[in-house]
C-alpha positions as CSV (number, residue, x, y, z in Angstrom):
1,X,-20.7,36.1,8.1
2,X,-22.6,34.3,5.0
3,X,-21.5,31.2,6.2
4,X,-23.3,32.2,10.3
5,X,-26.5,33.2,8.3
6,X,-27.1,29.8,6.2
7,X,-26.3,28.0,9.1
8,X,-29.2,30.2,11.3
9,X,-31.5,29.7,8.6
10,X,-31.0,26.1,8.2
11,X,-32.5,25.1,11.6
12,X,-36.1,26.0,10.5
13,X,-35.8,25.3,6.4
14,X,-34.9,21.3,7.6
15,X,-37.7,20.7,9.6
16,X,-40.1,22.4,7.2
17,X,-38.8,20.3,4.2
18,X,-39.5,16.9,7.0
19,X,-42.7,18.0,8.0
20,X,-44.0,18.8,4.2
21,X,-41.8,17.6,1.2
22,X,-40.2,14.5,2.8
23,X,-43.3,13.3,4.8
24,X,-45.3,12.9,1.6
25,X,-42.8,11.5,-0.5
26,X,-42.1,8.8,2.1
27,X,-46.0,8.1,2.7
28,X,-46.3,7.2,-1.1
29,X,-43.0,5.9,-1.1
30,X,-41.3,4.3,1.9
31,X,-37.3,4.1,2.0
32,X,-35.9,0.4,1.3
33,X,-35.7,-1.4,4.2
34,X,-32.1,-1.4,4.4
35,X,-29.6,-0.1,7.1
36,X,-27.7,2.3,5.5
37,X,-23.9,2.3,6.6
38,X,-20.6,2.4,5.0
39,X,-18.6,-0.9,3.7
40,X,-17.1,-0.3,7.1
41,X,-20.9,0.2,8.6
42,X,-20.2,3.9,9.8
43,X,-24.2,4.7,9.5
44,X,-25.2,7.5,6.7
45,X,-27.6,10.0,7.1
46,X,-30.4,10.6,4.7
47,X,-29.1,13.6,3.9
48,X,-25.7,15.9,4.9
49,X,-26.1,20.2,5.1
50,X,-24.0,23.2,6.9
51,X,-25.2,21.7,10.4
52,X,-23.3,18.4,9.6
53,X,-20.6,20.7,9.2
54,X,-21.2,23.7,11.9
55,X,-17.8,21.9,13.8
56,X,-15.2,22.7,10.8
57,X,-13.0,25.4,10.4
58,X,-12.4,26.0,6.5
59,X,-8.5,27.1,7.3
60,X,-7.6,25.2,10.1
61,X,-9.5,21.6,8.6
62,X,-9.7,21.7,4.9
63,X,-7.9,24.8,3.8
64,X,-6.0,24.6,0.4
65,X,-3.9,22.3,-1.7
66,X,-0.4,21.9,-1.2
67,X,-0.7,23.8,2.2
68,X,-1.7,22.4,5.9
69,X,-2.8,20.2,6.6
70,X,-3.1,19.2,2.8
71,X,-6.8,17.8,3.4
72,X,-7.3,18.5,-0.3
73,X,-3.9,17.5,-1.6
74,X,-0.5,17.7,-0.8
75,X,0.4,19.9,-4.1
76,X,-1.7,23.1,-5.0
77,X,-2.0,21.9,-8.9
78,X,-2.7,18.4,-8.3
79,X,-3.2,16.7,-11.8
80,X,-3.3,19.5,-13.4
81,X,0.5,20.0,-13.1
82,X,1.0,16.4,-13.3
83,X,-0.7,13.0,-13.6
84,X,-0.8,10.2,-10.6
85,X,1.9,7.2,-11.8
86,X,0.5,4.8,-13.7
87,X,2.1,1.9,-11.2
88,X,1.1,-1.4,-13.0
89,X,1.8,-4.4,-10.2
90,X,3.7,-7.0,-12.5
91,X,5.6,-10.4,-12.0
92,X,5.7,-13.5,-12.9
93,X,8.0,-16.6,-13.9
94,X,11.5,-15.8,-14.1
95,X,13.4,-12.3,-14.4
96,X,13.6,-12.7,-18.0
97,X,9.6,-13.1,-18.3
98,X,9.0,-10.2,-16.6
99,X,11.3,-8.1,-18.0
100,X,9.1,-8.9,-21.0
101,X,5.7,-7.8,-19.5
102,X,7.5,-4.9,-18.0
103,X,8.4,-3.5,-21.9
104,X,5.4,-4.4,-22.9
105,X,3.5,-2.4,-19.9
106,X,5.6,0.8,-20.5
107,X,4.6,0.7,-24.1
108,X,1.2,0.6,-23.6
109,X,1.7,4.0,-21.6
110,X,2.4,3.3,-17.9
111,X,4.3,5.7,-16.5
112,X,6.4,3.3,-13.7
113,X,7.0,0.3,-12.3
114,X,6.3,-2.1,-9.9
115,X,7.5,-5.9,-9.1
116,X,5.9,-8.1,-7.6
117,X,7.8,-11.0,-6.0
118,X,7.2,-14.5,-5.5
119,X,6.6,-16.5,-2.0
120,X,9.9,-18.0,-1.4
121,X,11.5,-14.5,-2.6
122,X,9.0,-12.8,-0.1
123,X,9.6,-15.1,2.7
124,X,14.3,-15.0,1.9
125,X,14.2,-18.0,0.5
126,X,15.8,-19.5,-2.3
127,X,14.4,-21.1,-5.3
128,X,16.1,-24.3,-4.5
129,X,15.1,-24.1,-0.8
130,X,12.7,-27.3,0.0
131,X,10.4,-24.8,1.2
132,X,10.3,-23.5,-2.2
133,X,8.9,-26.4,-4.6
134,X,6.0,-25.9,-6.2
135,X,6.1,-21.9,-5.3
136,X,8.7,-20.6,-7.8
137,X,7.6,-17.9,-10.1
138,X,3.8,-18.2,-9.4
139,X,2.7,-15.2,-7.2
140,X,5.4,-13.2,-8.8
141,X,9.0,-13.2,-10.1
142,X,11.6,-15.4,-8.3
143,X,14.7,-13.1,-7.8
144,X,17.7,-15.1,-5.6
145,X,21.1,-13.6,-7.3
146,X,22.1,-10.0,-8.1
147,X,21.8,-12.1,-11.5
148,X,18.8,-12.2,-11.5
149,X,18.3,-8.6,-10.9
150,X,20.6,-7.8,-13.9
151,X,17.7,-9.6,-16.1
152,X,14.7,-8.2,-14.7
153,X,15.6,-4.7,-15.2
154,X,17.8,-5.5,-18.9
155,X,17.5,-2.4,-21.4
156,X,15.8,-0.6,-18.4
157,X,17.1,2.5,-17.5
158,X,17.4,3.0,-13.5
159,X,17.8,7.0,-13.8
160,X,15.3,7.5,-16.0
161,X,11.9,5.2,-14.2
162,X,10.6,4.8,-10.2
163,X,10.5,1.5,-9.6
164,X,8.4,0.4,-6.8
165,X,9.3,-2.7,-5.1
166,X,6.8,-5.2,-3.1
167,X,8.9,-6.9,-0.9
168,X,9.0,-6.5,3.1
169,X,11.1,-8.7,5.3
170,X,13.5,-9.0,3.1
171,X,13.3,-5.6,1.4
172,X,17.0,-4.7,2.7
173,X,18.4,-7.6,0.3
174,X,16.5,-6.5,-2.9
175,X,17.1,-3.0,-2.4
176,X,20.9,-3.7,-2.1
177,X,20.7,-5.4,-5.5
178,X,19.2,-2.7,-7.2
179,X,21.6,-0.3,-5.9
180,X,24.3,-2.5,-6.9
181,X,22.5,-2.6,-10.4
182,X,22.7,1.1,-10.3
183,X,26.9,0.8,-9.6
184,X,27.7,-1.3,-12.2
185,X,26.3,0.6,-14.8
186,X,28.0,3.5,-13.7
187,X,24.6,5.5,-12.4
188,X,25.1,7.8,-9.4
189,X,22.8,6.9,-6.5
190,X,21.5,10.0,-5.7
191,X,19.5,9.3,-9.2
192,X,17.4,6.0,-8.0
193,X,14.1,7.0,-7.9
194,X,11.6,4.6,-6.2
195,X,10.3,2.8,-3.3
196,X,10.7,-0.3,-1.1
197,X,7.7,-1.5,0.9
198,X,9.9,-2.5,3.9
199,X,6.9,-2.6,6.3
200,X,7.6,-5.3,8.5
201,X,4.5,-4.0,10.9
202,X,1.9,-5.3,8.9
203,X,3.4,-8.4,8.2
204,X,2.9,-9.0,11.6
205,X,-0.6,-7.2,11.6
206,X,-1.8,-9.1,8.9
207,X,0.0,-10.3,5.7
208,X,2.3,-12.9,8.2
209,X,5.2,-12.9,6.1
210,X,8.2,-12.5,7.8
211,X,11.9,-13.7,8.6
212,X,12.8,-12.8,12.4
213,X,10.9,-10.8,15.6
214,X,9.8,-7.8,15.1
215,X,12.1,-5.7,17.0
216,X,15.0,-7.0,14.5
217,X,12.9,-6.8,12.0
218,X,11.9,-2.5,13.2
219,X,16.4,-2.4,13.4
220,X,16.6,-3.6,9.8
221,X,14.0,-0.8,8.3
222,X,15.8,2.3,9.9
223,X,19.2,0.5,8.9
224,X,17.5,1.2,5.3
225,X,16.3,4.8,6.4
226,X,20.0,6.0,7.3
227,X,21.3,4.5,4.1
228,X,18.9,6.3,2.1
229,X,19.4,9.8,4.0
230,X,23.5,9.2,2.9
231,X,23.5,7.8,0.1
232,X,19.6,7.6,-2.0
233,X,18.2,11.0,-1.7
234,X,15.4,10.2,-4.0
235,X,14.5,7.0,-2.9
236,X,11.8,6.1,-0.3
237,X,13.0,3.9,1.8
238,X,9.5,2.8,3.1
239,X,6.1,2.2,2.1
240,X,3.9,2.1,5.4
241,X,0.9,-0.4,4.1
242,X,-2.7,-0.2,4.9
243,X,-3.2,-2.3,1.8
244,X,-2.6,-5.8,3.4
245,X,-4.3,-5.2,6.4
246,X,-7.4,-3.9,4.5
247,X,-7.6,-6.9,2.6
248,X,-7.1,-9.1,5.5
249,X,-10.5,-7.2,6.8
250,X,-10.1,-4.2,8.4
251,X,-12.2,-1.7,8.3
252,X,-11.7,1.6,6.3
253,X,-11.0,3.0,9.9
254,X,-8.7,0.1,11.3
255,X,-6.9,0.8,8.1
256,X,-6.3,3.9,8.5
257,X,-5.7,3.9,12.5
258,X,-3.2,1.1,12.2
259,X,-1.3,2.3,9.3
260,X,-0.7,6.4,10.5
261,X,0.4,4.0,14.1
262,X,2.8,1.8,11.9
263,X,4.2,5.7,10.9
264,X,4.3,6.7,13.7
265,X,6.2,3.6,15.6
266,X,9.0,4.3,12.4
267,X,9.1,7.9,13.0
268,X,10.2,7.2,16.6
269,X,12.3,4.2,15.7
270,X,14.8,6.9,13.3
271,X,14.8,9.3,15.5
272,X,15.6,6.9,18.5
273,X,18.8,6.1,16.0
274,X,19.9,9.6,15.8
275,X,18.4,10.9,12.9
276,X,17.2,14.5,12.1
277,X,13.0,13.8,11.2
278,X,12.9,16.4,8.6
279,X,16.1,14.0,7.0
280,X,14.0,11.2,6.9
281,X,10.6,12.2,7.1
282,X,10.1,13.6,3.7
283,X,10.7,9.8,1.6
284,X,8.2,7.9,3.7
285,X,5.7,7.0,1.5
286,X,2.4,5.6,2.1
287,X,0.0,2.3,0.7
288,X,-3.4,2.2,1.0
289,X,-6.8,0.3,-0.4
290,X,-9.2,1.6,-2.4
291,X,-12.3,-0.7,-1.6
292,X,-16.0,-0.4,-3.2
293,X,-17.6,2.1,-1.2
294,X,-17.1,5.1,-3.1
295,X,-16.9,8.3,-0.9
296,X,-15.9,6.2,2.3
297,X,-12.4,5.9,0.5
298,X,-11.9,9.4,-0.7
299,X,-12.8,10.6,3.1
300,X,-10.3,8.1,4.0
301,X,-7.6,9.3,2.1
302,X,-8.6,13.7,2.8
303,X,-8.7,12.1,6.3
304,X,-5.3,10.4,6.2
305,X,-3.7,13.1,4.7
306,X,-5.1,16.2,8.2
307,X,-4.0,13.8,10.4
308,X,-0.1,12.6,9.3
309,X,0.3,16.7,8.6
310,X,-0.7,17.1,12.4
311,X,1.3,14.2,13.7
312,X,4.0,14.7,12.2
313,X,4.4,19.4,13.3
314,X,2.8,18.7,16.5
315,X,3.9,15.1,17.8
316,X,7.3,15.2,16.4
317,X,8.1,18.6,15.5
318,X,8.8,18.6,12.0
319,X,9.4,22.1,10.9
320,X,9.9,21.1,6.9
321,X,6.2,21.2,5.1
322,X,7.7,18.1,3.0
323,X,7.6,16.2,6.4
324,X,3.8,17.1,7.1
325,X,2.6,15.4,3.4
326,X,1.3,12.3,3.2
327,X,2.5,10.7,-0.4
328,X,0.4,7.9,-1.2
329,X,0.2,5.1,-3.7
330,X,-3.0,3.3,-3.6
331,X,-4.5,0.1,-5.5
332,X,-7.5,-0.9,-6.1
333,X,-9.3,-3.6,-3.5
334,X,-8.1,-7.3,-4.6
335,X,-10.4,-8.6,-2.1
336,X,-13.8,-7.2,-3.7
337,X,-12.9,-9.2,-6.9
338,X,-15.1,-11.7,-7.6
339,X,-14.4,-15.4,-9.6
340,X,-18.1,-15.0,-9.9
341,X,-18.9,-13.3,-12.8
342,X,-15.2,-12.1,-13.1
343,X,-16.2,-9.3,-16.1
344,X,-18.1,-7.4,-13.3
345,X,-14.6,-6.8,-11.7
346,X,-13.8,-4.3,-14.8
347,X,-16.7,-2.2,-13.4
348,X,-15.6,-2.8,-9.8
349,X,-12.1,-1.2,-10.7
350,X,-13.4,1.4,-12.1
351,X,-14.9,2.9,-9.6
352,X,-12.3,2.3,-6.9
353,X,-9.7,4.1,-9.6
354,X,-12.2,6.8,-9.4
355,X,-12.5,7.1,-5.9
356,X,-8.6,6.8,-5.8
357,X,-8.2,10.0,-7.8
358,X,-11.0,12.2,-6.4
359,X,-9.2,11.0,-3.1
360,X,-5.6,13.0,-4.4
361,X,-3.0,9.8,-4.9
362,X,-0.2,10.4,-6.6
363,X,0.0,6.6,-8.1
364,X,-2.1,4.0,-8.7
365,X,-2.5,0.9,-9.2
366,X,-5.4,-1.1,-11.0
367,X,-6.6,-4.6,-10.6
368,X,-7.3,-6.8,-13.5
369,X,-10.4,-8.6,-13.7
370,X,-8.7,-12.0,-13.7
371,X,-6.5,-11.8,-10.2
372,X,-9.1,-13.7,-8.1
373,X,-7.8,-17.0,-10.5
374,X,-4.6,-16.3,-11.5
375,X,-1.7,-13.9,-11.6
376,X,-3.2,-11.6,-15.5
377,X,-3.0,-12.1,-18.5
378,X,-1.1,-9.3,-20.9
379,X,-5.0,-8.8,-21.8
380,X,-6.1,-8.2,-18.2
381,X,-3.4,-5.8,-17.6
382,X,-4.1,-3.8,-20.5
383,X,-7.8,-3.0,-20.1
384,X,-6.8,-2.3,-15.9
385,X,-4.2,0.0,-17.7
386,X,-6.2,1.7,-20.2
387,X,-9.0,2.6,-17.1
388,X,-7.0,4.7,-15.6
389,X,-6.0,6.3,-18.5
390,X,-9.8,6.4,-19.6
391,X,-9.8,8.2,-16.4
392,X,-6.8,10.6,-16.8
393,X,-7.9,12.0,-20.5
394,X,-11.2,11.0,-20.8
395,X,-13.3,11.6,-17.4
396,X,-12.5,15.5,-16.4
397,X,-11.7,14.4,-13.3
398,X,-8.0,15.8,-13.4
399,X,-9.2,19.1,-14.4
400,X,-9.6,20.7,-11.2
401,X,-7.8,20.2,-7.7
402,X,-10.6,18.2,-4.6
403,X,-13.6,18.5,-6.8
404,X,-15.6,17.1,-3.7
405,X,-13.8,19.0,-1.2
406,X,-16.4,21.2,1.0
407,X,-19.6,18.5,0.2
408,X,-21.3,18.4,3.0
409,X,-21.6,14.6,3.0
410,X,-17.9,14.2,2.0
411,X,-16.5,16.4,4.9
412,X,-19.0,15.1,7.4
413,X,-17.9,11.6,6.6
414,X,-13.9,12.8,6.8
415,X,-14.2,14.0,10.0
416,X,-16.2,10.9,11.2
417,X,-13.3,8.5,10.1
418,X,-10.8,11.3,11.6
419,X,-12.6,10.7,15.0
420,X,-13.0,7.0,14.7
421,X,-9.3,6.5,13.7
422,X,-7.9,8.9,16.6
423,X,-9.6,6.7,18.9
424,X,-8.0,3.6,17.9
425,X,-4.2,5.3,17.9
426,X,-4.5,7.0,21.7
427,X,-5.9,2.8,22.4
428,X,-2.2,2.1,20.7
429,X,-0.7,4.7,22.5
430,X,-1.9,3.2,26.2
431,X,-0.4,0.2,25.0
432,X,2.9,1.5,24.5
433,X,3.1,2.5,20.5
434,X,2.3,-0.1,18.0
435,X,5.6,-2.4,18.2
436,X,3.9,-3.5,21.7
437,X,0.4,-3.1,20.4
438,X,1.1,-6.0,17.8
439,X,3.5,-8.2,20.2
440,X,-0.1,-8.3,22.6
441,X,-1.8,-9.0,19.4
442,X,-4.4,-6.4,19.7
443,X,-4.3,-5.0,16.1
444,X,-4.9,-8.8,14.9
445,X,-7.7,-9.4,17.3
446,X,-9.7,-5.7,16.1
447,X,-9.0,-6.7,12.1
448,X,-10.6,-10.5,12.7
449,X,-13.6,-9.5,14.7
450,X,-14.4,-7.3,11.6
451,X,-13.5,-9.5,9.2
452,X,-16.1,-12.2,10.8
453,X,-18.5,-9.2,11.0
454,X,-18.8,-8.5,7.7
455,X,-18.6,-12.0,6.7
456,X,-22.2,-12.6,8.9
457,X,-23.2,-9.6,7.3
458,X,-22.7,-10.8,3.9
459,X,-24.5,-14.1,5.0
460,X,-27.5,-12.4,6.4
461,X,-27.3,-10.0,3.0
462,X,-27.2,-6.8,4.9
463,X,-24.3,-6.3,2.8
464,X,-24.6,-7.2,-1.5
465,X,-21.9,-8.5,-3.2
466,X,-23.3,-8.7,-6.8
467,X,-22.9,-11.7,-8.1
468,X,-22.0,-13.7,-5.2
469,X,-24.7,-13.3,-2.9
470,X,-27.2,-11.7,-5.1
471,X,-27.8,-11.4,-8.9
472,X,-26.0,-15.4,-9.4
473,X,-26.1,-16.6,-12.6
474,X,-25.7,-20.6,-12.6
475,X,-23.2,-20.6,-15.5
476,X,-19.8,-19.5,-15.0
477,X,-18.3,-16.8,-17.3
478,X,-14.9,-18.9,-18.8
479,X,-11.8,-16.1,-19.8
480,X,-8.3,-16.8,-20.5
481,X,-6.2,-17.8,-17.2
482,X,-2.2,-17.4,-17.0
483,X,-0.7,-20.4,-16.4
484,X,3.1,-20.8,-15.1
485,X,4.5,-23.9,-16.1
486,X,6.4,-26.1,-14.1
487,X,9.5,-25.6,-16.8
488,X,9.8,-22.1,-14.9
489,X,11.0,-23.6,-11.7
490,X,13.6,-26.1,-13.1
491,X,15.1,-22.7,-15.6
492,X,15.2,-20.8,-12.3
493,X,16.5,-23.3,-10.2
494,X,19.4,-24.4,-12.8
495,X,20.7,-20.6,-13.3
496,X,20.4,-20.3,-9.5
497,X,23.3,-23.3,-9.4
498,X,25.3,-21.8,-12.4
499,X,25.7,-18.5,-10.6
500,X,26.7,-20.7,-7.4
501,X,29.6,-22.3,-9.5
502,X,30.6,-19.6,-11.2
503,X,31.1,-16.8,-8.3
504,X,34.4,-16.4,-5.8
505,X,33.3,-19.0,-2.9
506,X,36.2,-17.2,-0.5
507,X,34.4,-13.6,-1.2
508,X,31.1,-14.7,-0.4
509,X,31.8,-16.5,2.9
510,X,33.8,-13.2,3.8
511,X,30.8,-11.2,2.9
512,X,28.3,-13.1,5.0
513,X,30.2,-13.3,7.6
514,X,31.1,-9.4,7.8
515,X,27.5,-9.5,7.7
516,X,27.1,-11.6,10.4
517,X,29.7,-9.4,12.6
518,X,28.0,-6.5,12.2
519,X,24.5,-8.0,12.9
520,X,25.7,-8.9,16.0
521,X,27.4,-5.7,16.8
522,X,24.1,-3.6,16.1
523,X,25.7,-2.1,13.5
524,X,23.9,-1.1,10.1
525,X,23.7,-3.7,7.9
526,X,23.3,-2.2,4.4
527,X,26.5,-1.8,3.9
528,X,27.8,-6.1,4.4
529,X,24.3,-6.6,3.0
530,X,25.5,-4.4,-0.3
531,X,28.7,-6.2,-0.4
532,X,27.2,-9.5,-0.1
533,X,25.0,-9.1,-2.9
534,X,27.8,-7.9,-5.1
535,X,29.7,-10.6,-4.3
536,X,26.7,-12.9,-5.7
537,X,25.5,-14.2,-2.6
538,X,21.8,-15.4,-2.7
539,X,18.9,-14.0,-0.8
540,X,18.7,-17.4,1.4
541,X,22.2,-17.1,2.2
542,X,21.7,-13.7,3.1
543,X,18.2,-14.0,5.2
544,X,20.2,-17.4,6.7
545,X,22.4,-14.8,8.9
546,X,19.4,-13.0,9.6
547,X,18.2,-16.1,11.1
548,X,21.1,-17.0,12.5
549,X,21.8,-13.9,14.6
550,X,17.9,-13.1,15.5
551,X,16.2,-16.3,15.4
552,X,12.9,-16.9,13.3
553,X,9.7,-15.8,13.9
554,X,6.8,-17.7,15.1
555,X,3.5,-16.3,15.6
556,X,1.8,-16.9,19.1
557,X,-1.8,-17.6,18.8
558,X,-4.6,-14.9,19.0
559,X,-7.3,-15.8,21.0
């Protein structure tokens, strides 16, 4: 009832305050002459009240933590009870150099980890692959062998961190290794804690790095799903990304459209296999960006969190809660970094990390200041450490569970990106799901007509980027660069032929070609793929039967 009465008395109290109180503060001083939208120009209103929000019911849109539809968090103490993961993104070099920046990392505090994998690894190549040369070790770490696996992850202990794994088309192969890892040193499976990005969706959407079609490429993520329902319990078998196709410039609403339609095309795919949804359901994990305008992200995330709870009980029927969260890792925007004025990124980071906690993640990662030049330096990735724990112990902000939760502004601007991204999934959904929607190319079409948007908007400065097309300084702010020297490709390369030489030829040419048989038979191929990698096969060798029984993908052109 108290709620019905401020909202009758509002009516009346607005247009008084525009007739007297905003009238003459605007005649002695005018508004900037400025069109005032989100980064993804949804417009903003001068100013948000009840009547922005007449439309929402407290229990059935916002409700409480840890409850449906988890608008305010999928757990009811939030930070309180625990801290988001301190997920630092780190590779480099060989296995043995990161190795060395993970120990350092986890001494400075970080609470788990994350690899990051270079090109040819990314795209099942080999480090002696001609395709290769020149690549090795710069973008991330070069892992080809289950040796190399055994390096990056030496003095580690597998049951005791969640390690998070970048990798996508061949995620099935580097999974396999670590899971071998886990055998030979005697730790059960059901202990692995962690997760595989294994979203071949938006490799197609946006990042483009893949190995065959896309409908093999859908088989080989639920053959990773069942395995984990028998045999990983703990492990989430899938990170569904909106990251990559935020930075390849989406909006904050494509983002979040095309990412809960990239869920939803798995969700079908495992149950289309025969699995149970509430077996499954619960490990898949989520990825998103964390971009510069401030409360646009945090009503992103409340936003993406109402609508998975709702897909998943009423599309799909999940009847266990665990299937209605929406788990989320999130890092900050690598495409708002700057090379201009690169110390300005530290601010930049910031206040994405901020927005990323207000927003409820449960782990995070932090940009450093130095990404737009080079992979960072052990400097970099301290102080894009040390903000978040600035943040965590510092700030206040994990005092309290949705601290924003019922703004008017906040809430208004949730249910706008709500509306917005519903559209875009029942467009998806008269296309035939999202597998169809990217084979038509319709996802890549939306993303580039934004990105060329904001690009003209940027030109015409409707939009500021500070330091880069406003606020330039003619002299360029020098800091250290990490350099990867060419000896790194030549170490990699020469262990690469040692393990070659040194393996059981006659195992490995069984193991691939069980692989192969299986492939072809639609069976699931974690198992082979397990073997193989025990048996010391590469991850060319391994991706080479993917290629062989599929074909590789080529990209038709979007017009």
């Amino acid at each position: 009832m108290a709620a019905m009465r401020e909202r009758e008395g509002v009516e009346p109290a607005r247009r008084r305050w525009e007739e007297t109180t905003l009238r003459e503060t605007l005649e002695r001083q005018p508004e900037r002459p400025w069109r005032f939208t989100t980064l993804s120009d949804l417009p903003v209103e001068r100013l948000y009240g009840p009547e922005d929000v007449a439309q929402v019911d407290f229990h059935r849109d916002i409700g409480y933590p840890g409850e449906y539809p988890f608008t305010r968090g999928i757990h009811a103490t939030m930070y309180r009870g625990r801290l988001w993961t301190m997920r630092q993104f780190a590779g480099f070099g060989t296995a043995e150099d990161t190795n060395r920046r993970f120990h350092y990392l986890l001494q400075q505090g970080q609470t788990g980890l994350s690899v990051a994998f270079d090109m040819p690894t990314l795209m099942g190549y080999d480090s002696d692959h001609p395709r290769a040369v020149g690549e090795v070790g710069r973008e991330g770490v070069a892992v080809d062998t289950l040796a190399d696996m055994e390096l990056l992850f030496q003095g580690i202990p597998l049951d005791e961190v969640s390690t998070s794994m970048t990798i996508n088309a061949p995620a099935a192969v580097l999974y396999a290794m670590y899971v071998a890892l886990a055998d030979q040193r005697g730790i059960p499976r059901s202990r692995l804690r962690g997760t595989i990005q294994n979203d071949c969706l938006k490799e197609f959407i946006a990042q483009k790095e893949w190995i065959v079609p896309p409908r093999p490429s859908m088989k080989l993520v639920v053959d990773t799903f069942e395995f984990c329902v028998r045999e990983t319990p703990q492990w989430n078998p899938i990170s569904i990304s909106g990251y990559h196709i935020r930075e390849a410039g989406a909006t904050a609403v494509q983002e979040l459209a095309f990412t809960l339609a990239d869920g939803i095309a798995y969700v079908q795919a495992g149950i289309e296999r025969g699995l149970d949804v509430d077996a499954f359901a619960p490990r898949l994990s989520f990825f998103f960006d964390i971009h510069n305008d401030f409360f646009e992200e945090i009503a992103k995330l409340r936003a993406a969190r109402r609508m998975w709870a709702r897909i998943m009980r009423q599309r799909f029927g999940a009847r266990n809660p665990r299937s209605w969260m929406l788990r989320t890792h999130a890092q900050t925007a690598g495409v708002s970094l700057t090379a201009q004025q690169p110390l300005n990124n530290i601010a930049r980071v910031a206040l994405q990390a901020l927005a990323a906690v207000l927003g409820g993640v449960q782990s995070l990662h932090t940009n450093s200041m130095d990404e737009t030049y080079a992979l960072p330096t052990e400097e970099a990735v301290t102080v894009a450490l040390r903000t978040q724990q600035i943040l965590a112990y510092e700030s206040g902000v994990a005092n309290t569970v949705d601290p924003l939760g019922g703004s008017y502004f906040v809430e208004a601007l949730t249910n706008r990106i709500e509306e917005e991204a519903w559209r875009y999934i029942r467009r998806i959904d008269e296309l035939g799901g999202m597998l169809a929607a990217v084979e038509a190319g319709f996802p890549q079409r939306e993303i580039a007509d934004a990105a060329y948007h904001y690009q003209q908007q940027l030109e015409r400065k409707e939009k500021i980027v500070v330091g880069v097309n406003e606020f330039v300084s003619g002299e360029p702010q020098p800091i250290p660069i990490l350099r990867i020297p060419p000896e790194v490709e030549r170490r990699q390369v020469e262990r690469l032929k040692r393990v070659r030489a040194e393996r059981d030829p006659e195992r490995v040419r069984a193991c691939l070609e069980e692989l192969r048989r299986v492939a072809e038979a639609g069976g699931n191929t974690m198992y082979p793929i397990l073997e193989a990698v025990k048996a010391y096969a590469t991850l060319g060798e391994i991706c080479d039967v993917f290629r062989a029984v599929w074909g590789e993908y080529r990209e038709p052109a979007v017009l």
